[in-house]
MDAnalysis code that builds the backbone (N, CA, C; Angstrom):
import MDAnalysis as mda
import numpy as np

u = mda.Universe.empty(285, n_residues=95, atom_resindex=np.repeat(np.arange(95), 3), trajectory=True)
u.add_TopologyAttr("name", ["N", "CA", "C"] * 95)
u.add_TopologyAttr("resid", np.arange(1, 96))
u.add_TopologyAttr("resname", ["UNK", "UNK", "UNK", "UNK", "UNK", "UNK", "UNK", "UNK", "UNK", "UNK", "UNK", "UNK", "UNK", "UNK", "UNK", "UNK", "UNK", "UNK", "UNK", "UNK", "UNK", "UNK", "UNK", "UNK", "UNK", "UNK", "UNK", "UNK", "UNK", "UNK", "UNK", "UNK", "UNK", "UNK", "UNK", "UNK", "UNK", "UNK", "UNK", "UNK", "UNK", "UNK", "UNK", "UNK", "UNK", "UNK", "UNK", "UNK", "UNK", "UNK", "UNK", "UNK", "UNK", "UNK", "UNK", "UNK", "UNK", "UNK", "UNK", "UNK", "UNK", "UNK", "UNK", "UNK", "UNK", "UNK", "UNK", "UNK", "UNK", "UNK", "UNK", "UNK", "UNK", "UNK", "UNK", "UNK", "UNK", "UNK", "UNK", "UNK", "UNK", "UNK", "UNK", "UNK", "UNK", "UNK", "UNK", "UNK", "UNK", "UNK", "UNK", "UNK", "UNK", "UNK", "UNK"])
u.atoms.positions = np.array([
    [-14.497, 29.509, 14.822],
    [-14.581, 28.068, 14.739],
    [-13.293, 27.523, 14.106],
    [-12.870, 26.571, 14.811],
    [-11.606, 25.976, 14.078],
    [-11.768, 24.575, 13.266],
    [-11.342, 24.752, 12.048],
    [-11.712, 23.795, 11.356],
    [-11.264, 22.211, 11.871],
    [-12.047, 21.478, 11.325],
    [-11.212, 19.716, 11.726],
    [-10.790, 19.099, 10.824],
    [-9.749, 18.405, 10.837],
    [-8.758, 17.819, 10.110],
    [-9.246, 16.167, 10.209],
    [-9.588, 15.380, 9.173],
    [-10.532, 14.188, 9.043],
    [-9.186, 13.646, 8.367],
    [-8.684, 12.550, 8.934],
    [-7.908, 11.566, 8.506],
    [-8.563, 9.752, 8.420],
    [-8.283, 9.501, 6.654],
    [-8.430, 8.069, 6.935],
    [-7.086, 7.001, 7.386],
    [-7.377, 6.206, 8.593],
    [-6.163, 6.041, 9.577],
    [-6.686, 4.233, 9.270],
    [-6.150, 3.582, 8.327],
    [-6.232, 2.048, 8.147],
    [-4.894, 1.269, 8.507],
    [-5.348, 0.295, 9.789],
    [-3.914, -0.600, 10.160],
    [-4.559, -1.495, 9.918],
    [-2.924, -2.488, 8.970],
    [-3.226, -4.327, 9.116],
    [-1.882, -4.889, 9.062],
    [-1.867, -5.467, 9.538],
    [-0.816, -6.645, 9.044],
    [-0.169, -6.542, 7.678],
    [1.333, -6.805, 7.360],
    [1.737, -6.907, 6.517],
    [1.364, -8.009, 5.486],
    [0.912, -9.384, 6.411],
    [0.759, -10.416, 5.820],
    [-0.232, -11.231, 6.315],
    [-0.542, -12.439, 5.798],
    [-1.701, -13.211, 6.722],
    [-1.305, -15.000, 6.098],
    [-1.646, -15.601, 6.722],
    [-1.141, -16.793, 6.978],
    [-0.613, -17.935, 7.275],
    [-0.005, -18.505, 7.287],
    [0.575, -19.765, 7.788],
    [1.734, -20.579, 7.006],
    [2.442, -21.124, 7.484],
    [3.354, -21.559, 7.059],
    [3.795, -20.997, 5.017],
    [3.716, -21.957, 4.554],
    [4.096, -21.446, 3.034],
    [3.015, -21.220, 2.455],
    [2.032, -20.669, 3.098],
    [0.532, -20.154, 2.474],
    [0.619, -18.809, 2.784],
    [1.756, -17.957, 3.819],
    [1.614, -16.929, 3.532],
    [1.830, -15.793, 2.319],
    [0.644, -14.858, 2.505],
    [0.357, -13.575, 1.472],
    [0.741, -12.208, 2.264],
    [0.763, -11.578, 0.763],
    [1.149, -9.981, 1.603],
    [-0.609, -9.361, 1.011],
    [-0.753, -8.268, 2.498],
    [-2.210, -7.834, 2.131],
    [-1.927, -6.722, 1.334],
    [-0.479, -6.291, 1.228],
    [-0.431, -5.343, 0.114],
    [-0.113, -5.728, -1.146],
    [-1.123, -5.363, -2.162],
    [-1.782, -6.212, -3.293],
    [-1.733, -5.215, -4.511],
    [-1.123, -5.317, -5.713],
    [-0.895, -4.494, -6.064],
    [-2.546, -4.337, -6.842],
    [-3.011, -5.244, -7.430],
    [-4.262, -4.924, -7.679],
    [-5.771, -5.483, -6.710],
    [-6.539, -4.802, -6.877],
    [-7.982, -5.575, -5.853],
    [-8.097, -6.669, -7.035],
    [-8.653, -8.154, -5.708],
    [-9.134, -9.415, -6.464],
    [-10.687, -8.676, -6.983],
    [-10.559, -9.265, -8.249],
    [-11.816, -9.036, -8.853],
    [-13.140, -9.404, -8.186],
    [-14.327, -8.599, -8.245],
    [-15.062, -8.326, -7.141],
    [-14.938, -8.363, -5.857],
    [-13.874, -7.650, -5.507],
    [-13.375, -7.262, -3.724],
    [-13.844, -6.145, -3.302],
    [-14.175, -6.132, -2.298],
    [-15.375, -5.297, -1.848],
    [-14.283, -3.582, -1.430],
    [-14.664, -2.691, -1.673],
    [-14.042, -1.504, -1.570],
    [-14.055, -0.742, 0.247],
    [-13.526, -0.707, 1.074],
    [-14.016, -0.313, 2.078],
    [-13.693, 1.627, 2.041],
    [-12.591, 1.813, 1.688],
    [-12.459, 3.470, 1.684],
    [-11.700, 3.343, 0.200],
    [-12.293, 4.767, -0.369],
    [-11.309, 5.267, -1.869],
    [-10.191, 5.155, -1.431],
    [-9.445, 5.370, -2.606],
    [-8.024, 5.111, -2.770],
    [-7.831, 6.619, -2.390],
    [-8.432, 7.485, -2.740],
    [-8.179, 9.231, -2.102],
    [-8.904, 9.410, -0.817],
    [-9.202, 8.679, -0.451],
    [-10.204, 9.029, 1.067],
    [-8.856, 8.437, 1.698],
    [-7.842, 7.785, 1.211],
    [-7.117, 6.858, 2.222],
    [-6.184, 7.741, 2.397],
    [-5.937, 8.312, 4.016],
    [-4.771, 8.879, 3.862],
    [-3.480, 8.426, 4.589],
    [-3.580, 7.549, 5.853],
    [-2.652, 6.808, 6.216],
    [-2.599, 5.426, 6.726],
    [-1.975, 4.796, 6.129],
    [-1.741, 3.093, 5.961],
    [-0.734, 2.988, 7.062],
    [-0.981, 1.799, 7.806],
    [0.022, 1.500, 8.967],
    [-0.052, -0.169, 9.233],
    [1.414, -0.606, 9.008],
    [1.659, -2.050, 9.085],
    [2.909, -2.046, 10.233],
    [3.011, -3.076, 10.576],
    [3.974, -3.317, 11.292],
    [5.348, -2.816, 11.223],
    [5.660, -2.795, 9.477],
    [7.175, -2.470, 8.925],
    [6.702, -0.913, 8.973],
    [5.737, 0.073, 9.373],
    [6.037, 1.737, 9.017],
    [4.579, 1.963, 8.802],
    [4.743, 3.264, 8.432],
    [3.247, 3.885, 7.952],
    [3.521, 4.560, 6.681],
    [2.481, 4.308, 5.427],
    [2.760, 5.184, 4.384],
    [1.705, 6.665, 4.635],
    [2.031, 7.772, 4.153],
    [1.421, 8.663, 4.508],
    [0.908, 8.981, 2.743],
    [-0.378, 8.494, 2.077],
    [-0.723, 8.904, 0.805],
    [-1.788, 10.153, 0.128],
    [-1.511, 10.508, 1.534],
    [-2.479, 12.268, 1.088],
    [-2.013, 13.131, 0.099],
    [-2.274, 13.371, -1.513],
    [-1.641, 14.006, -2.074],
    [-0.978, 13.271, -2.712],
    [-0.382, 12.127, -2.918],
    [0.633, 11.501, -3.398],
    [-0.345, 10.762, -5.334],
    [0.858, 10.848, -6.076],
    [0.487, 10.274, -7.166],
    [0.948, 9.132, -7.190],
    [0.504, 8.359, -8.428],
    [0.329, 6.970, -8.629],
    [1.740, 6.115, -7.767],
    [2.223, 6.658, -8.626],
    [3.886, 6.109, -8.522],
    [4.290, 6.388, -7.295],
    [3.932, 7.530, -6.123],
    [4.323, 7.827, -4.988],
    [3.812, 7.105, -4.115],
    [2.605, 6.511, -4.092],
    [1.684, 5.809, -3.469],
    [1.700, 4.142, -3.615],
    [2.289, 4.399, -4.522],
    [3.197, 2.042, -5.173],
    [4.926, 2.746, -4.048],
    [5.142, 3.164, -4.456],
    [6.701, 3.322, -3.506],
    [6.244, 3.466, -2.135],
    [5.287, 4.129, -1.733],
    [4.856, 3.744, -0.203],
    [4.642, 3.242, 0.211],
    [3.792, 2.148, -0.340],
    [2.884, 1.034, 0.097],
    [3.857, -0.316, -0.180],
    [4.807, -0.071, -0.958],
    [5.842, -1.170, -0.833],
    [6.714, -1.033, 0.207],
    [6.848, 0.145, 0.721],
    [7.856, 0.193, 1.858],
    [7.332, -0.376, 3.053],
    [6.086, -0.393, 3.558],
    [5.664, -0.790, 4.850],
    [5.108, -2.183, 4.616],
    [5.386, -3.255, 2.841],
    [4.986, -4.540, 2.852],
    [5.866, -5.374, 3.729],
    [5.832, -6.525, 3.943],
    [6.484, -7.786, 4.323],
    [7.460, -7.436, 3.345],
    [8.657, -7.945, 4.213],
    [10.097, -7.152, 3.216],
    [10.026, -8.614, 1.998],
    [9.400, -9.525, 2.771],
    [9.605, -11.141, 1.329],
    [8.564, -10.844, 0.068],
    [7.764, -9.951, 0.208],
    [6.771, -9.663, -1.002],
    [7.548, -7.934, -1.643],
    [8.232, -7.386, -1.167],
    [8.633, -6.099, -1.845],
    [9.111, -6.688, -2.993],
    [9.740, -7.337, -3.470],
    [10.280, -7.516, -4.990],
    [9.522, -8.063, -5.522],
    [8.601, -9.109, -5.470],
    [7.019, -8.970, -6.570],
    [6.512, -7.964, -6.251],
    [6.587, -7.159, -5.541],
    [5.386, -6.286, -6.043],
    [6.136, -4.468, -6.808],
    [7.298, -4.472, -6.640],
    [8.247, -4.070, -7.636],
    [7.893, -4.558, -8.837],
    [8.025, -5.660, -9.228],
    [7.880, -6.292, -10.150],
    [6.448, -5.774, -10.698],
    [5.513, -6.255, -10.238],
    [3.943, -6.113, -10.786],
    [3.829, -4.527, -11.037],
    [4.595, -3.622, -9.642],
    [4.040, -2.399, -10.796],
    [5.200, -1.459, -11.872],
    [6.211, -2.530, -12.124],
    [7.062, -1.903, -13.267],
    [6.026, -2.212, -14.563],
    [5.294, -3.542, -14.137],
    [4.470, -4.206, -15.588],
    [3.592, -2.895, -15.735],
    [2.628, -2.338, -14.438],
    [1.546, -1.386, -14.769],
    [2.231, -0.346, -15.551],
    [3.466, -0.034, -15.355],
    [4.527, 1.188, -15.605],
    [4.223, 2.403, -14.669],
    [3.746, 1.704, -13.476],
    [3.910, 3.117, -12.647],
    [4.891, 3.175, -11.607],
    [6.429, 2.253, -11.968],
    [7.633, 2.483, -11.159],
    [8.533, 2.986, -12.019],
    [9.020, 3.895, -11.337],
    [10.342, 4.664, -11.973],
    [11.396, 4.155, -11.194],
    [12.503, 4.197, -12.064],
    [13.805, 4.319, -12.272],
    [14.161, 4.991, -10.688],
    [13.904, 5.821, -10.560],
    [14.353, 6.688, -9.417],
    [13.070, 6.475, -8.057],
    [12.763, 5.238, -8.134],
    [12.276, 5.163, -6.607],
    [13.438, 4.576, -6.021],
    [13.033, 4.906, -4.648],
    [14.114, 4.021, -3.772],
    [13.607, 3.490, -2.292],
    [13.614, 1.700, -2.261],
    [13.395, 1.519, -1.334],
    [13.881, 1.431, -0.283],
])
């Protein structure tokens, strides 16, 4: 028997909105009571328009540098920002 390989495979949009109401859906934290659809470890590949992050295995800090790479390139520097505050960006990421 050959084993099967179970991937969680989530695509969206970088962003959503309209004129100067647009948001990026990559968020560095969930809005308080936002409903959970897959763990953060069940998730293993994210796919937006700008790329796919691949977060199987990846730690905190590897998984904020991924998920910023495939945001709306106009939200990557807040959200740089928001997770230098958590302190889970290093010095040596690179986008």
């Amino acid at each position: 028997m050959i084993p099967r390989v179970v991937r969680a495979i989530i695509c969206l949009s970088a962003s959503f909105g309209k004129g100067d109401k647009v948001r990026s859906r990559i968020r560095p934290i969930l809005t308080p009571g936002g409903i959970v659809t897959d763990p953060r470890m069940a998730t293993h590949i994210l796919v937006t328009e700008y790329g796919k992050a691949n977060l199987k295995g990846k730690n905190t800090w590897e998984r904020a540098e991924a998920l910023i790479n495939i945001a709306h390139p106009n939200f990557r520097d807040e959200l740089v920002k928001e997770a230098e505050k958590m302190g889970i960006w290093r010095k040596s990421n690179k986008l």
